[in-house]
C-alpha positions as CSV (number, residue, x, y, z in Angstrom):
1,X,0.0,0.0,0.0
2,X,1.3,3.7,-0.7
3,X,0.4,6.4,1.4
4,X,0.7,9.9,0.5
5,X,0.0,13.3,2.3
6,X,-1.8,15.7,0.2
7,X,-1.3,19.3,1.3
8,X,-4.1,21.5,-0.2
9,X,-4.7,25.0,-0.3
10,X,-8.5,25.6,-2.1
11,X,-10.0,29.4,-2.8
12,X,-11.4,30.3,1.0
13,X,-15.1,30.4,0.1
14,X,-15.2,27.1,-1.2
15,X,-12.6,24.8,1.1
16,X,-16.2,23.1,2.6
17,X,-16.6,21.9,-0.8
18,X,-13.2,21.1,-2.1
19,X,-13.0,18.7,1.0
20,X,-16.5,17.3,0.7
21,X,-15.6,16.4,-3.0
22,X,-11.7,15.1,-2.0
23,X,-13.3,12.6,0.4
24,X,-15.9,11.6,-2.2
25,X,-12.7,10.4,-4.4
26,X,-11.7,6.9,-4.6
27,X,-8.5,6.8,-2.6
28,X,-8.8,9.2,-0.3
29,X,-9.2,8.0,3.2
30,X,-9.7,11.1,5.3
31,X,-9.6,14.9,4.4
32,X,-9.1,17.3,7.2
33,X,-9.6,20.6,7.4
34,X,-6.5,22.5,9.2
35,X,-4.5,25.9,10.9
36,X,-1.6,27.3,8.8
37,X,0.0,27.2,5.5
38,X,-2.5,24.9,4.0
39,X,-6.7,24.7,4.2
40,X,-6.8,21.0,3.9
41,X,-4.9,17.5,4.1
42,X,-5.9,14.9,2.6
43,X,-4.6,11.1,2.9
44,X,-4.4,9.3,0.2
45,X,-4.0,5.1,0.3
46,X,-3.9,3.6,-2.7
47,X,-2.6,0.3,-3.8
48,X,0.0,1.9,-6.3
49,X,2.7,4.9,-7.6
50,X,0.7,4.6,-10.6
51,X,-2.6,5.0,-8.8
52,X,-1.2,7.4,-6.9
53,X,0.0,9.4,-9.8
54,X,-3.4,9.3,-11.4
55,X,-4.9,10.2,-8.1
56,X,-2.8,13.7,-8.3
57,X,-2.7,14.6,-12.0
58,X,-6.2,13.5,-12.8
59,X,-8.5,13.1,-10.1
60,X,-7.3,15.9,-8.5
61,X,-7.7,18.1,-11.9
62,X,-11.7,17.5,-11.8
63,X,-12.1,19.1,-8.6
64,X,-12.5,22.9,-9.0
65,X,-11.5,25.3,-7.1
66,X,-8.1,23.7,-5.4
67,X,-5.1,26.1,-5.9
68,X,-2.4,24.6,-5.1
69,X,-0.8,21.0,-3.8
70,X,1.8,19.6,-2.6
71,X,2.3,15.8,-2.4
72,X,4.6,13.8,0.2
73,X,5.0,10.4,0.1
74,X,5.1,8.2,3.2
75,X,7.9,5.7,3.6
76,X,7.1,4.4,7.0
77,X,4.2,4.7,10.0
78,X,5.1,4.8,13.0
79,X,1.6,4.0,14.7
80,X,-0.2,2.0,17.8
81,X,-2.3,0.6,15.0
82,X,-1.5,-2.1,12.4
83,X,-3.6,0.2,9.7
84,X,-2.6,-2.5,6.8
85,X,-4.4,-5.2,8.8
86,X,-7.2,-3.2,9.3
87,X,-7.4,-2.7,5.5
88,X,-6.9,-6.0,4.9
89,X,-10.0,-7.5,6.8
90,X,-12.3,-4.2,6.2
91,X,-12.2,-2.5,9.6
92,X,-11.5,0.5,8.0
C-alpha cells in the first residue's frame, strides 16, 4: 500500500466543498480541514505509484477550485495501530 500526504490550499469560500468532494474520491481516506499554510490535508491510500499518480494529476484536476498542492510520500508509519491489517480484513 502507498500512502501519500496531500497538502491543499482551495479558494477560501469554497474549502467546505473542495474537501467534501476530495473525500468523495476513490483513494482518499480522510480529508481534514486544518491551521496554517495549507486549508486542507488529505490522505491518500492507494494500492500503487501509478494510482497514486493518477490520483494527483487526474483526479485531483476534476475538482475545481483547489489552488495549489503539494504531495509527500510516506515511507514508514510509525503508529499504535497495524492500519494495513485493518485494511486487509475491512475494519477501516
Amino acid at each position: 500500500m502507498v500512502t501519500s500526504i496531500i497538502l491543499i490550499n482551495a479558494e477560501r469560500t469554497r474549502i467546505n466543498e473542495v474537501a467534501e468532494q476530495l473525500a468523495g474520491l476513490d483513494g482518499i481516506s480522510e480529508v481534514y480541514s486544518v491551521s496554517g499554510n495549507y486549508d486542507l490535508i488529505a490522505i491518500a491510500r492507494v494500492a500503487s505509484n501509478e494510482e497514486l499518480a493518477d490520483l494527483v494529476t487526474k483526479e485531483l484536476l476534476t475538482i475545481n477550485f483547489i489552488v495549489k498542492t503539494e504531495t509527500m510520500l510516506a515511507f514508514k508509519a510509525y503508529s499504535r495501530h497495524d492500519l494495513e491489517a485493518m485494511f486487509e480484513i475491512g475494519m477501516v
